[in-house]
Every structure is written in structure tokens, then in C-alpha cells.
matplotlib code that plots the C-alpha trace (Angstrom):
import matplotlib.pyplot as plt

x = [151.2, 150.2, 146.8, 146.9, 145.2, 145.4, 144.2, 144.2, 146.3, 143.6, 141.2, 144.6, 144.5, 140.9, 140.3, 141.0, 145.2, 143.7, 142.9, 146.2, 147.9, 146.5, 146.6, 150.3, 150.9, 148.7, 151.3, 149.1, 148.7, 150.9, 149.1, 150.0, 148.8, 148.0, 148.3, 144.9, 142.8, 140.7, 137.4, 137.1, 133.3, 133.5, 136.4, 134.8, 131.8, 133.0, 136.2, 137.3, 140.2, 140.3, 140.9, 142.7, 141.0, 137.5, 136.1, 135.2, 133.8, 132.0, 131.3, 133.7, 137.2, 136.4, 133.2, 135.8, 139.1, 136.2, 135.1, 138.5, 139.9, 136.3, 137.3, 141.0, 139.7, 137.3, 140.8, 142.8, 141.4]
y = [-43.4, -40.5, -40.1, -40.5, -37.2, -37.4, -34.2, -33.5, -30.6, -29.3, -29.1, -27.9, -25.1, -24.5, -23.5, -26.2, -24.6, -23.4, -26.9, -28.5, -25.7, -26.7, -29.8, -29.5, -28.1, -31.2, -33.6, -35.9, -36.4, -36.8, -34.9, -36.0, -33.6, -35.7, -34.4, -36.4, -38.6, -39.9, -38.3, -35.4, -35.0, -34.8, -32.4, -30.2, -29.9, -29.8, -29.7, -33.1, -35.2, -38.5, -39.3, -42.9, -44.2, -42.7, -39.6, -36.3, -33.5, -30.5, -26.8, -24.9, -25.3, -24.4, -27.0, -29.0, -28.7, -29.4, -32.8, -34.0, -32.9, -34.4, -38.4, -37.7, -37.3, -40.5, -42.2, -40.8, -42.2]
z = [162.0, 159.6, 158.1, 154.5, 152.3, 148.6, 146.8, 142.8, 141.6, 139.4, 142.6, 144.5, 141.4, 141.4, 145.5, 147.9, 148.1, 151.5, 152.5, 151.2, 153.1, 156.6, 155.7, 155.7, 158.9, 161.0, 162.2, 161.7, 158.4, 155.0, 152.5, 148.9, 145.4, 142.3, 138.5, 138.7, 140.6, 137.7, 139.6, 136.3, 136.7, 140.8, 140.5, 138.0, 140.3, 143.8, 145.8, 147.4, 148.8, 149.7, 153.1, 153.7, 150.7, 151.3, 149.3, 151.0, 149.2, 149.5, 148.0, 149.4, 151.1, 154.9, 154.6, 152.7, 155.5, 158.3, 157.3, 156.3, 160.1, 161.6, 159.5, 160.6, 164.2, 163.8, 162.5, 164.8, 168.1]

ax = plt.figure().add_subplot(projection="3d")
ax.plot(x, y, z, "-o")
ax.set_aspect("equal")
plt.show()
């Protein structure tokens, strides 16, 4: 079973790419980019992702990578 990751292009585009990258490489998960996630004002302010339907986010992409891999490890048990 792979871990769902949904990430908006424009977020992608404006500094989570690191996070997408590594994201890409865990066998664990299928990491999807979005034209748009419909979350403007959240993606303006922050970078986020959502992982299997819930919505991480934080200032910058290594704060950002680390609390998507710790709710895929909470998942992944």
C-alpha cells in the first residue's frame, strides 16, 4: 500500500521541489503535483502537502519534508 502525498505545483514552484524530490525516492509513498489544490491563501503563506487527506504545512521545506516522513511513519506502522 503506498502512502498518498498531494502537493500543489505553484508550492512545488515556490520551494517545497526539495520535498517533492525526496518524496519521490521513498517507496513508500506515491507523490502526486497538482496545478492547484484550491488552498491559495495557505499556499501563498506557507509550504504544505497533504498527506492521505490531512494537511501539513510549515515555513520551510526541511521543517516541511520532516513532518510529512513523521505522519507517513504514524501511517505506516
Amino acid at each position: 500500500m503506498y502512502i498518498l502525498v498531494e502537493m500543489c505545483a505553484a508550492n512545488i514552484e515556490k520551494g517545497s521541489r526539495p520535498v517533492f524530490e525526496k518524496l519521490e525516492q521513498d517507496p513508500r509513498v506515491d507523490v502526486i503535483d497538482y496545478g492547484c489544490l484550491s488552498e491559495c491563501g495557505l499556499c501563498s503563506n506557507t509550504m504544505y502537502a497533504f498527506v492521505e487527506g490531512e494537511k501539513v504545512a510549515a515555513q520551510n521545506p526541511e521543517r516541511l519534508y520532516d513532518k510529512i516522513i513523521s505522519k507517513i511513519d504514524s501511517i505506516d506502522q
